[in-house]
N, C-alpha and C positions, 0 to 999 in steps of 0.2 A: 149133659146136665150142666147146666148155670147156677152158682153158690153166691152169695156175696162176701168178697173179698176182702173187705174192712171200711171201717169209716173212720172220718178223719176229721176233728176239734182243733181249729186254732185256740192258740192261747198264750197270754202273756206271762204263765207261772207254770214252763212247762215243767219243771222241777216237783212244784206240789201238785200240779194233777199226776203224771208219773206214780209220784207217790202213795196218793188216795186210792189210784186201782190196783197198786200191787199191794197194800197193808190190807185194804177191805174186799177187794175182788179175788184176790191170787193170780193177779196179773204179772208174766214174766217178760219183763222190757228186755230189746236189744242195747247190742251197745248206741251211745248217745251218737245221732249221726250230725254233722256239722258240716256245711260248705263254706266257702273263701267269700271274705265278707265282696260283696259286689257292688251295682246303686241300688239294689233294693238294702242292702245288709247282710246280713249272717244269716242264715234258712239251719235251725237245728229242730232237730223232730227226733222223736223215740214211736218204734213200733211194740205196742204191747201184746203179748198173742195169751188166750185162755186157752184152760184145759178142750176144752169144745171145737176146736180149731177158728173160734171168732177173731180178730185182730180187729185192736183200736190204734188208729195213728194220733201222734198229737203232736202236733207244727206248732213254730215260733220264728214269729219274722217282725221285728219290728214297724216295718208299714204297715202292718193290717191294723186297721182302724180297731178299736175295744166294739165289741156288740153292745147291747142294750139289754142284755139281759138282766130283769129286776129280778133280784129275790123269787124266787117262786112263781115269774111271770111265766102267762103261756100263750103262746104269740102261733102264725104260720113257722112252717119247713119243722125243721127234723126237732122234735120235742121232749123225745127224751130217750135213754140207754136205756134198755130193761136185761137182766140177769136173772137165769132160772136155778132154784135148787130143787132138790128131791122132797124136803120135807119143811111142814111148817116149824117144827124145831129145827131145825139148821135155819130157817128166815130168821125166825125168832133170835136166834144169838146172834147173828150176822148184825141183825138191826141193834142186838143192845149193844154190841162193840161197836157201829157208829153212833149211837149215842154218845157212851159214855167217851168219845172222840171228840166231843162237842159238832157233829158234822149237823148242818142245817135240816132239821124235818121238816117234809112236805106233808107227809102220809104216814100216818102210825101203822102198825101189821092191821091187817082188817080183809074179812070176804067178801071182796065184790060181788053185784047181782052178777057178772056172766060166767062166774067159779074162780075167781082166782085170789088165792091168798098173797096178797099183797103189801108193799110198804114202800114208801117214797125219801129218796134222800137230795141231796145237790151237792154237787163235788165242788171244789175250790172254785170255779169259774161260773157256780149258776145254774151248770145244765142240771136237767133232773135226771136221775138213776132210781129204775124199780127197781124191787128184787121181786119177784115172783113165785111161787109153786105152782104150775101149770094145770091144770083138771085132766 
């Protein structure tokens, strides 16, 4: 059997995304991992693992150029995080505590036509995060 294993966001505020998935996701980060600075720079990264057994990595190296990501642009490759809960009340307060976070809205909770209770947010760097209730 083949899982996938994590995925992995560069970013230049590894500190506040960190932050955003363990305050709003209940993400539990490793300790902060750091290598000796080299010619690229200092390579530090945190792995974040959820109850689910999913793992999100988030890198910081200074050479990596900043993306393009605009505000609530949606462009090719990987487009956005999505997180499932059990019920549309548990969405529902999840999204009013990133509201009331001031976190960027994409998607207010709403049913999509193919069943899914849904809402859309953007973490410190852009990318988009559903939350979901699955059908």
């Amino acid at each position: 059997m083949m899982k996938l294993e994590h995925v992995a966001i560069w970013t230049h505020q590894l500190e506040s995304l960190k932050e955003f998935y363990v305050r709003y996701f209940g993400a539990e980060p490793n300790e902060k991992y750091v290598t000796e600075e080299d010619f690229d720079g200092r390579f530090t990264s945190y792995f974040l693992s959820f109850a689910s057994g999913a793992r999100l990595e988030l890198m910081m190296l200074d050479c990596i150029p900043q993306g393009d990501n605009i505000r609530g642009f949606e462009s090719t490759g990987l487009t956005h995080i999505a997180f499932s809960v059990d019920t549309q009340e548990e969405l529902d307060r999840i999204f009013a505590e990133l509201e009331s976070g001031r976190v960027p809205i994409i998607g207010r909770p709403r049913m999509t036509g193919d069943g899914y209770y849904e809402a859309c947010v953007l973490d410190p760097d852009g990318n988009r995060v559903e939350i979901t209730v699955t059908p």
